[in-house]
C-alpha positions as CSV (number, residue, x, y, z in Angstrom):
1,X,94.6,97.5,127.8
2,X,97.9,96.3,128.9
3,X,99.8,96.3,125.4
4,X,99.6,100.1,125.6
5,X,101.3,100.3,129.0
6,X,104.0,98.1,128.2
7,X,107.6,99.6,128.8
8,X,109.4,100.2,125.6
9,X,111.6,96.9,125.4
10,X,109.0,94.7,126.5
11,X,107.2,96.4,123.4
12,X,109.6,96.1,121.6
13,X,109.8,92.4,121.7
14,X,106.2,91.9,121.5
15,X,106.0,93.7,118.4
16,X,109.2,92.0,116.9
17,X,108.0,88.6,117.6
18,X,104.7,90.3,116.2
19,X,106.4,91.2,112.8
20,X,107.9,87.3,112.5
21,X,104.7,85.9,112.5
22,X,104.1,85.8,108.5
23,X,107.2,85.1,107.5
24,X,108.2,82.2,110.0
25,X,104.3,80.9,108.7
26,X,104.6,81.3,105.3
27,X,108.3,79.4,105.1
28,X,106.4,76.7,107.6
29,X,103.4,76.2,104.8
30,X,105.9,76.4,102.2
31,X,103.7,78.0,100.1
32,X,102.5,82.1,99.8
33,X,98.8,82.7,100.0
34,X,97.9,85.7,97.6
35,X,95.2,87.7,97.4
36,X,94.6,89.1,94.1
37,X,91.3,89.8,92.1
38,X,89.0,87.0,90.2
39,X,89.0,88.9,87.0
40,X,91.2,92.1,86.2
41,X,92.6,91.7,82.9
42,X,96.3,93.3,83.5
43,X,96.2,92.8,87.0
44,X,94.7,89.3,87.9
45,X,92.6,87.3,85.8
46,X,93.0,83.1,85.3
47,X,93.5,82.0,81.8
48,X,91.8,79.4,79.5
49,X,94.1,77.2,81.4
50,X,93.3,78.8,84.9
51,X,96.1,80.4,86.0
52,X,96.3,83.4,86.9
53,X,98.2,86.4,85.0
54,X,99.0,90.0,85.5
55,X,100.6,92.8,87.1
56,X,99.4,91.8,90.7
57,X,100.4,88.1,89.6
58,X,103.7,89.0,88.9
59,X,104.3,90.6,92.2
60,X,103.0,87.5,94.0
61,X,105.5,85.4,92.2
62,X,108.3,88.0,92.5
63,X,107.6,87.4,96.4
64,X,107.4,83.8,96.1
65,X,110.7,83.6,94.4
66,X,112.5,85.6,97.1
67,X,110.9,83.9,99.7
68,X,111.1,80.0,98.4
69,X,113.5,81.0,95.4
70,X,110.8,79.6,93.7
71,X,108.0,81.8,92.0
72,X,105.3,78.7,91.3
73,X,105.3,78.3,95.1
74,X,101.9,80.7,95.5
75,X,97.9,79.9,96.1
76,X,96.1,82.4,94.5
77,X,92.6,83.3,96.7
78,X,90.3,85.5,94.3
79,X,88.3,87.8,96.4
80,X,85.9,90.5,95.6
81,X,85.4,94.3,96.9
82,X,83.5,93.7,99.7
83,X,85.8,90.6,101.3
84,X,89.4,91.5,100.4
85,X,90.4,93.0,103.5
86,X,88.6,90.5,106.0
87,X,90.4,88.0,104.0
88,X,93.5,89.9,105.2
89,X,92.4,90.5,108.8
90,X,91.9,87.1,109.1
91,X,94.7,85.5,107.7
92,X,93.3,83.8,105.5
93,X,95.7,85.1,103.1
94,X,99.3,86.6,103.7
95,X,99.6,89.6,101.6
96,X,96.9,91.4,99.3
97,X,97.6,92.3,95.3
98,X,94.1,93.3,94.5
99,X,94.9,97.0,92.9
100,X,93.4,98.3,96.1
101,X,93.3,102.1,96.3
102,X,94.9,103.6,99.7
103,X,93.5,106.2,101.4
104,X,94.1,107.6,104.9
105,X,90.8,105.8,106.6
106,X,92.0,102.5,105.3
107,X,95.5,103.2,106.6
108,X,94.3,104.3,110.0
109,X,90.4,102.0,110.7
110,X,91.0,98.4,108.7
111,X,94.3,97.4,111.2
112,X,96.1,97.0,108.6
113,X,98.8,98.1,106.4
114,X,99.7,99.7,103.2
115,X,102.5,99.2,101.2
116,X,104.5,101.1,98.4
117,X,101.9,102.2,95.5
118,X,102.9,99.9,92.7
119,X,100.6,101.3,90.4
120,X,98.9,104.7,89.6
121,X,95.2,105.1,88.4
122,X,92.6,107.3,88.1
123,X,88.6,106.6,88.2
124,X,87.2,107.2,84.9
125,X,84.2,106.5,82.1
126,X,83.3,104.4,79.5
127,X,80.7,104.5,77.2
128,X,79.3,103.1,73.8
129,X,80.4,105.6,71.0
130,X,76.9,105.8,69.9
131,X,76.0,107.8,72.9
132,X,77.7,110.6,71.4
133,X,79.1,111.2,75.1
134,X,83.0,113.2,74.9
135,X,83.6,114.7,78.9
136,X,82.0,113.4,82.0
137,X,80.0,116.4,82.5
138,X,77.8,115.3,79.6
139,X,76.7,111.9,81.5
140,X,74.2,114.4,83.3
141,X,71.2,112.1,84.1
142,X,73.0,109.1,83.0
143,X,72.6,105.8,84.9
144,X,76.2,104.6,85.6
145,X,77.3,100.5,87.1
146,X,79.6,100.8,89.5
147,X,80.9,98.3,92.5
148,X,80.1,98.1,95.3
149,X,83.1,98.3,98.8
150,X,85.2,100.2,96.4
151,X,86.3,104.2,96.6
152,X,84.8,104.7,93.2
153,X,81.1,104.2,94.6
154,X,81.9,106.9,96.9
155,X,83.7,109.2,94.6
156,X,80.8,109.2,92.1
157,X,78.8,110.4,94.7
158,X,81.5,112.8,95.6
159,X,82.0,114.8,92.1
160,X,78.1,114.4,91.2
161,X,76.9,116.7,94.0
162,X,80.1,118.7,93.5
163,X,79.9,119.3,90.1
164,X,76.0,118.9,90.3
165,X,75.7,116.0,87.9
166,X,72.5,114.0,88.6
167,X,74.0,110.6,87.3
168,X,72.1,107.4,88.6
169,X,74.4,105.1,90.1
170,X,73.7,101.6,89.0
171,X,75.6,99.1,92.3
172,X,76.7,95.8,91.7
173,X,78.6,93.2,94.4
174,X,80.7,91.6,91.8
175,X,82.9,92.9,88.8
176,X,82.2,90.5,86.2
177,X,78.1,91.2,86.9
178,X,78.8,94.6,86.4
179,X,80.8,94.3,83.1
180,X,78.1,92.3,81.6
181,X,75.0,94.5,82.7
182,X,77.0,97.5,81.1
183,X,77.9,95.5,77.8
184,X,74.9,94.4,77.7
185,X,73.2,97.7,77.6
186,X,71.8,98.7,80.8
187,X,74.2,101.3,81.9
188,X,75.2,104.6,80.0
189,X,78.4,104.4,81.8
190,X,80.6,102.4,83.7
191,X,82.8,103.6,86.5
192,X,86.5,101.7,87.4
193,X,89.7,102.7,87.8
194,X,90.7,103.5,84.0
195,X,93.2,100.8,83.7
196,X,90.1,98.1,84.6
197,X,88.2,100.2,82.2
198,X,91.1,99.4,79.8
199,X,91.2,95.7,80.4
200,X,87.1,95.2,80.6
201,X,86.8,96.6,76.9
202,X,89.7,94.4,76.0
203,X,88.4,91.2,77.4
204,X,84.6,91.6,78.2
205,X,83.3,94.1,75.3
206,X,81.1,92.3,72.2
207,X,83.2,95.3,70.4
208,X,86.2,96.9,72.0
209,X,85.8,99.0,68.9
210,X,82.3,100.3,70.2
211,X,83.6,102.0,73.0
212,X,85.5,104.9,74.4
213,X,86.8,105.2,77.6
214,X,86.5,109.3,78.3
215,X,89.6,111.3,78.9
216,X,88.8,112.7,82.0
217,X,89.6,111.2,85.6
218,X,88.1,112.5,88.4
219,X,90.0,111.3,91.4
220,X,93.2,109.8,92.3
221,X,94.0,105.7,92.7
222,X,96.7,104.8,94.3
223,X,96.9,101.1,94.1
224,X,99.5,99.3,95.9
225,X,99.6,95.9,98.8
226,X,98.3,95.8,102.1
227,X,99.5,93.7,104.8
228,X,98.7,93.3,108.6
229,X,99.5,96.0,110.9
230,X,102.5,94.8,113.6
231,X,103.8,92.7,110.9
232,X,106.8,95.1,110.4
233,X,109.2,92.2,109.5
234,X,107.2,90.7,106.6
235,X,105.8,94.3,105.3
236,X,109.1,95.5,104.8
237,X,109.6,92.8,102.5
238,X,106.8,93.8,99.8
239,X,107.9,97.2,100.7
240,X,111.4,96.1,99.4
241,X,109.9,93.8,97.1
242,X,108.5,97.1,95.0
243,X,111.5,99.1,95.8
244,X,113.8,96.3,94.7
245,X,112.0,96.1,90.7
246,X,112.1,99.8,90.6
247,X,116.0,99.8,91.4
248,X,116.5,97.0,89.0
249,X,114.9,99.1,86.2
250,X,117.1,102.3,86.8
251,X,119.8,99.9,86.9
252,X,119.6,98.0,84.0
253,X,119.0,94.8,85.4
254,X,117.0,92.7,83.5
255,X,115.0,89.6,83.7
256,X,117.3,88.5,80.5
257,X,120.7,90.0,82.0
258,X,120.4,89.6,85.7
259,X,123.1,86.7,86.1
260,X,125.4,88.6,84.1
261,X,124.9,91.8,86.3
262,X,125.3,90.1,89.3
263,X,129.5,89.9,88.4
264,X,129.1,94.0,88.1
265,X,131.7,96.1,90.2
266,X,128.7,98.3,90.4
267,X,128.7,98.9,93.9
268,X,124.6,99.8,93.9
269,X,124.0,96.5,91.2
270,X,126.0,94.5,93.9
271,X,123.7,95.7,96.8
272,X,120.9,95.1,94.8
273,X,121.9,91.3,93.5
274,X,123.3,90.6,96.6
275,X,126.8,89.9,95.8
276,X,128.2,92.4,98.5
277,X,126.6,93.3,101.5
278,X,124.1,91.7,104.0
279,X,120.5,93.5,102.7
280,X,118.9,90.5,102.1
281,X,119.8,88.8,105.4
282,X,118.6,92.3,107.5
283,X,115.2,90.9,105.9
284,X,115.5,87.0,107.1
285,X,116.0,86.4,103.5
286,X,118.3,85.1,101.0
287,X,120.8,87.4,100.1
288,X,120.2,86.7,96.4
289,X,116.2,87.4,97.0
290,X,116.0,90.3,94.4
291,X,118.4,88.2,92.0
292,X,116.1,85.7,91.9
293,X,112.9,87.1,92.0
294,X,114.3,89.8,89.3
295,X,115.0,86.4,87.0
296,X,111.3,85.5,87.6
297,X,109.1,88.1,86.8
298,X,111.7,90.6,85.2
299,X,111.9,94.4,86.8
300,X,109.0,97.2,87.1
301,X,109.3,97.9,83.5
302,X,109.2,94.3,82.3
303,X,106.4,93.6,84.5
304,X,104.3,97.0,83.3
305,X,104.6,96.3,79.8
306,X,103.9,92.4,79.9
307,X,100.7,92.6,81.6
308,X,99.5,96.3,81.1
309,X,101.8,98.6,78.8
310,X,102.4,98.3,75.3
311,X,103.6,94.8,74.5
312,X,99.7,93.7,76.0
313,X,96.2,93.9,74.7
314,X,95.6,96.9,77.0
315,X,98.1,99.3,75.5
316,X,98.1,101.4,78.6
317,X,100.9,104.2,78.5
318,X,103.5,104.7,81.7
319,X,101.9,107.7,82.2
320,X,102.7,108.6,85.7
321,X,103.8,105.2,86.4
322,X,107.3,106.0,85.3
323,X,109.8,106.1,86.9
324,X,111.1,109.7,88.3
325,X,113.8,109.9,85.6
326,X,111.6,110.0,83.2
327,X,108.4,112.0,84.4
328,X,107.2,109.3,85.8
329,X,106.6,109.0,90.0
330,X,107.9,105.7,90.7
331,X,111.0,106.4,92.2
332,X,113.0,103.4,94.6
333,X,114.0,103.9,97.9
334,X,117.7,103.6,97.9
335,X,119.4,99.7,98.6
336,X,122.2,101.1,101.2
């Protein structure tokens, strides 16, 4: 095909006015089209109200707000497992939040891209107390829900022959039909990343108080965006986007504070806020983008402990989610 012949500034031009596309479309709509999950608690999940809160959320109004510099200016498309990234290949949305794992053959076989991991997770259990169930190696025979299109599926499989556990895997095509089948006492087990685990007891259980999500994970999640491959201009914005809330949290700046910081002779707070230098222009942005997406959503931490950590009904620990200064691996690329 002729695209792989091309000489290199021909290419180059092709794939610049490639990378354009999403932004130039998006600013033309005048509203972001997110992708986020029907029913996460945490992550994305509507309210008795019907609208849409959580860690994935937040990042879609973060990008809104440096985009529009205003974060209400999003349409939130709920999609499942199995049609997320068609949804994406299609365009039929811009960007994905739907704390999707990444792993090398969706980097390299969907066509499309992932971004900066903006949350990390492991696959574990959970089970009724009564089962008298404390490791995963005692779920031996156990029938087990689990969905369908997602990289837990295929790591159950995975550690069961490996550690030859027999388990029954119990597959559903929708989330909230699996949470009900387990709670409602068909499963032994039920399989998510533990942080969905967290937020299914919280929201979907009869009696959080009747389950225990085991202490054991058996794989690694790395949950982050995806965007279209050769869109290079508009994912390096959610790459920045991510980058941006992790620098504002090492800095200080705050969802509270952020006009105040923004009159810092901090030379790293000024890059950041956009009161020196050009960084937000180099993105065909505002140069105030991360100011004012920072005063919508708040930074990493401020966004971890509203919808997931402590100050939320899932109670989750930073775990490995904080940042590298503090044992943690999120760690931001630096604005310079």
């Amino acid at each position: 095909m002729k695209k792989f012949v091309l000489a290199g500034g021909v290419l180059a031009a092709t794939l610049s006015a490639a990378a354009a596309g999403t932004l130039d479309t998006v600013k033309q709509r005048g509203t972001l089209v997110c992708g986020v999950s029907a029913g996460f608690a945490g992550f994305s999940a509507p309210d008795s109200q019907g609208n849409y809160k959580g860690l994935d959320v937040d990042y879609c109004r973060a990008l809104a707000a440096a985009v529009f510099g205003d974060a209400t200016k999003v349409r939130y498309v709920a999609l499942t497992a199995q049609n997320r990234f068609t949804a994406l290949q299609s365009g039929e949305i811009d960007v994905l939040y739907r704390n999707s794992t990444q792993t090398l053959l969706r980097g390299v076989t969907l066509g499309l891209r992932q971004g900066p991991v903006n949350f990390y997770d492991g696959q574990g259990f959970v089970v009724k107390k009564d089962l008298g169930v404390k490791e995963v190696k005692d779920l031996k025979g156990a029938t087990v829900c689990v969905a369908q299109g997602t990289t837990h599926e295929v790591t159950l499989g995975d550690y069961g022959r490996a550690n030859g556990i027999d388990w029954k895997p119990l597959v559903f095509d929708r989330t909230d039909t699996m949470q009900q089948t387990f709670f409602g006492g068909r499963c032994d087990a039920m399989t998510q990343d533990a942080s969905a685990l967290a937020g299914s007891v919280t929201t979907a259980a009869p009696n959080p108080a009747d389950y225990v999500i085991l202490p054991t994970t058996i794989s690694k999640e790395p949950l982050g965006p995806f965007t279209r491959n050769g869109d290079e201009a508009w994912s390096d914005i959610i790459a920045w986007l991510h980058y941006g809330l992790i620098e504002a949290e090492e800095l200080g700046v705050t969802q509270a504070n952020a006009d105040e910081m923004a009159k810092s002779q901090i030379p790293a707070v000024q890059r950041l806020l956009g009161s020196a230098g050009d960084l937000g222009s180099r993105l065909n942005l505002d140069n105030k983008w991360m100011l004012v997406a920072i005063k919508a959503v708040g930074n990493y931490s401020e966004i971890f402990e509203r919808n997931v950590g402590k100050s939320s009904p899932l109670k989750l620990d930073r775990g490995l989610n904080a940042t590298w200064t503090k044992g943690g691996l999120m760690y931001a690329i630096p604005f310079k």
